[in-house]
C-alpha atoms as a printed R data frame, in Angstrom:
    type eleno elety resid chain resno        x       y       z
1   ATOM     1    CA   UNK     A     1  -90.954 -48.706  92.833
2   ATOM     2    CA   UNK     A     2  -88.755 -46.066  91.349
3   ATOM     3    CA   UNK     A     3  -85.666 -44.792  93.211
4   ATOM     4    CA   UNK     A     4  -86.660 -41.289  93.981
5   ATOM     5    CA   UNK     A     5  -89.674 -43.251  95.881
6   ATOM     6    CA   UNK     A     6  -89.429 -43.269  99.286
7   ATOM     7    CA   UNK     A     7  -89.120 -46.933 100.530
8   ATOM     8    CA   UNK     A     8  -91.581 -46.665 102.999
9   ATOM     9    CA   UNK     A     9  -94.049 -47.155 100.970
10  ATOM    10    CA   UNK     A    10  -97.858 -44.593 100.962
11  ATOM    11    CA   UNK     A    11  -98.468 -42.877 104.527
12  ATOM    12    CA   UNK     A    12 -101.076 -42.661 106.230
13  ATOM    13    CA   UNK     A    13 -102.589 -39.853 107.840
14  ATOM    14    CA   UNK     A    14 -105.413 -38.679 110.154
15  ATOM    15    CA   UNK     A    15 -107.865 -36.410 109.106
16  ATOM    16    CA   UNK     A    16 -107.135 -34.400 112.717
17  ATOM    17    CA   UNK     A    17 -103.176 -35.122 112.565
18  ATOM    18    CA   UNK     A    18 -100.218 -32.377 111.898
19  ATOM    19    CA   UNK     A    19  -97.376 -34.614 110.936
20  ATOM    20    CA   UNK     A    20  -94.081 -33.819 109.996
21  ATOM    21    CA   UNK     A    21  -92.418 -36.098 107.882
22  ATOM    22    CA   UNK     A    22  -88.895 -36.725 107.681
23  ATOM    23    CA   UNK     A    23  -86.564 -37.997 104.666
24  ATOM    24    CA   UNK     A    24  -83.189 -39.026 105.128
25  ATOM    25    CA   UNK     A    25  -80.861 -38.043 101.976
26  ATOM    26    CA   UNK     A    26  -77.848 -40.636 102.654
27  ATOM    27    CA   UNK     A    27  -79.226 -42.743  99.320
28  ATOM    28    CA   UNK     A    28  -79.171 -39.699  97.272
29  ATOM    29    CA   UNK     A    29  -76.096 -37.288  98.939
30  ATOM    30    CA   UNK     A    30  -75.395 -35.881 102.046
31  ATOM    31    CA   UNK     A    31  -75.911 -32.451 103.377
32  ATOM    32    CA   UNK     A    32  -79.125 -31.326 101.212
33  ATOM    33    CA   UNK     A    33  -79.397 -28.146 100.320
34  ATOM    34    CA   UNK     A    34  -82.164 -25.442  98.489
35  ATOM    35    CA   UNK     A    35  -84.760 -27.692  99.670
36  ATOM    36    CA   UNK     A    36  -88.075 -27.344  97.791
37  ATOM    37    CA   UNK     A    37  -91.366 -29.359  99.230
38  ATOM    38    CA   UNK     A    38  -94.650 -29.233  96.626
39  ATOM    39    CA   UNK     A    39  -97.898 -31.157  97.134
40  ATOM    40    CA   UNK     A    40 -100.193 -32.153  94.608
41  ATOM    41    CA   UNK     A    41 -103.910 -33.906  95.525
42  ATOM    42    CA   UNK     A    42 -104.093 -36.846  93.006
43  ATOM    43    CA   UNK     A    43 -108.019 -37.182  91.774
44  ATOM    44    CA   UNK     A    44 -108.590 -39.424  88.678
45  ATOM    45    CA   UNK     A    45 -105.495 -39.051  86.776
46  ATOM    46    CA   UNK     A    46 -105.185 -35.605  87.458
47  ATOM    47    CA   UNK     A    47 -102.709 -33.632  89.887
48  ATOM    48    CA   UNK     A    48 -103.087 -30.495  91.189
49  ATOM    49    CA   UNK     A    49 -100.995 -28.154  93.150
50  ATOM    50    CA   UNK     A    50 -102.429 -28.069  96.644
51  ATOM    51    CA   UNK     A    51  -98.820 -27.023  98.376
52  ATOM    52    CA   UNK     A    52 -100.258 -23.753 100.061
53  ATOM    53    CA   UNK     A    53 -103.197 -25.970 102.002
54  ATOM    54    CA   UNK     A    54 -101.391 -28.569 103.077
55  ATOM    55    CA   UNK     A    55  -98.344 -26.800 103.805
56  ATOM    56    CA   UNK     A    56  -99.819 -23.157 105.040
57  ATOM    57    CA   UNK     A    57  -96.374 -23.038 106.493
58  ATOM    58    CA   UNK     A    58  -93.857 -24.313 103.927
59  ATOM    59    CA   UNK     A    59  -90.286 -24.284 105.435
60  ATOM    60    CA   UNK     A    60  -88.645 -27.269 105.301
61  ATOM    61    CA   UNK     A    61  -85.403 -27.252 106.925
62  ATOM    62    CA   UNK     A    62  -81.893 -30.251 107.116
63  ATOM    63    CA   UNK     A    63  -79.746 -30.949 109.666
64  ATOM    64    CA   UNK     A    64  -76.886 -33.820 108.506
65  ATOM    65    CA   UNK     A    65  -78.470 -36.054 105.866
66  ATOM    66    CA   UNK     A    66  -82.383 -35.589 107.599
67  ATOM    67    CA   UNK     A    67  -84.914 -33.211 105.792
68  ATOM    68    CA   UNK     A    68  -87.885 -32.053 108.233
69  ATOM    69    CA   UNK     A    69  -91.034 -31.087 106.268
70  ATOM    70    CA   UNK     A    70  -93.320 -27.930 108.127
71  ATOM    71    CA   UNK     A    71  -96.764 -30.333 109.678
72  ATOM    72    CA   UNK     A    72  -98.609 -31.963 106.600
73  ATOM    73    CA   UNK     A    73 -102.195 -30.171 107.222
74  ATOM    74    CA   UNK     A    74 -104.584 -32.784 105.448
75  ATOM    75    CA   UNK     A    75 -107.748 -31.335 103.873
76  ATOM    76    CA   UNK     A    76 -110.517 -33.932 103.519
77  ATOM    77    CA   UNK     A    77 -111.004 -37.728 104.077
78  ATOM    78    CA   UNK     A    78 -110.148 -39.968 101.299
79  ATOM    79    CA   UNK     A    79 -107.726 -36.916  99.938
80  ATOM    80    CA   UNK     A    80 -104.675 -38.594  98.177
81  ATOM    81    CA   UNK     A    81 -101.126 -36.502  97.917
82  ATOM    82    CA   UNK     A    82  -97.941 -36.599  95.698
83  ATOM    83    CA   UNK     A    83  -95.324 -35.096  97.511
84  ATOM    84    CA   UNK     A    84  -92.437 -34.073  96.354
85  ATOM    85    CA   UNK     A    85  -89.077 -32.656  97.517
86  ATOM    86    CA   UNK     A    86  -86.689 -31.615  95.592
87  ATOM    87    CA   UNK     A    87  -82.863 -30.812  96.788
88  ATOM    88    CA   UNK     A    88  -79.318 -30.156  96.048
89  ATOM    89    CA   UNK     A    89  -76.208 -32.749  97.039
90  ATOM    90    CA   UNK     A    90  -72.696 -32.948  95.981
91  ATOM    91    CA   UNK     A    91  -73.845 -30.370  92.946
92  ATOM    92    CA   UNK     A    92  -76.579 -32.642  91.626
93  ATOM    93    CA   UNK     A    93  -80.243 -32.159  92.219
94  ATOM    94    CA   UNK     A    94  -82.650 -34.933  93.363
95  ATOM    95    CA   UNK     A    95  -86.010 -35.102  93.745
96  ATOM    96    CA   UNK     A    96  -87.689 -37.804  95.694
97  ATOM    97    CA   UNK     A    97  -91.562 -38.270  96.274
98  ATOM    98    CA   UNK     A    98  -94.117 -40.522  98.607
99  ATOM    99    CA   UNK     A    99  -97.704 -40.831  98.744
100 ATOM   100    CA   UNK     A   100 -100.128 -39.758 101.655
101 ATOM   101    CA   UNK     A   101 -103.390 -41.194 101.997
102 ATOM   102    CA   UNK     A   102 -105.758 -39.178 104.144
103 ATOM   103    CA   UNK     A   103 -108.018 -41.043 106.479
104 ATOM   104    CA   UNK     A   104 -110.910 -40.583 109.176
């Protein structure tokens, strides 16, 4: 696992479900800033940007060292996502990703 991985390992998500997933910055820095969430749908090797479906509202917001994401809007069964979200701490920039696995 590489450190910008989130340590809870792949998510998994219901075909029907609106989550909103949550990543807490202490490992990186504190009080994140210009907070950027992309999504890409993973196929065979191959990523592509799918950040305006699955996140038809994409305003991800931080209070203390917690970033909210806007609801994860899954497209189709069996769908597999690279998310990413990038932020500022301290002056540095990190970007940390997790998997989603979309199921019935």
């Amino acid at each position: 696992m590489s450190i910008r991985e989130v340590v809870e390992d792949r998510q998994l998500v219901g075909l029907n479900e609106r989550l909103i997933f949550r990543l807490t910055t202490t490992h990186w820095g504190s009080t994140p800033t210009s907070i950027v969430v992309a999504s890409f749908k993973y196929d065979d090797g191959t990523y592509t940007d799918n950040t305006t479906s699955v996140f038809p509202v994409n305003s991800p917001s931080a209070t203390l060292d917690v970033i909210s994401l806007s609801p994860l809007v899954p497209q189709a069964v069996s769908d597999v996502y690279y998310i990413t979200v990038k932020f500022t701490s301290g002056g540095s920039v990190f970007e940390a990703f997790f998997w989603v696995d979309v199921e019935r």
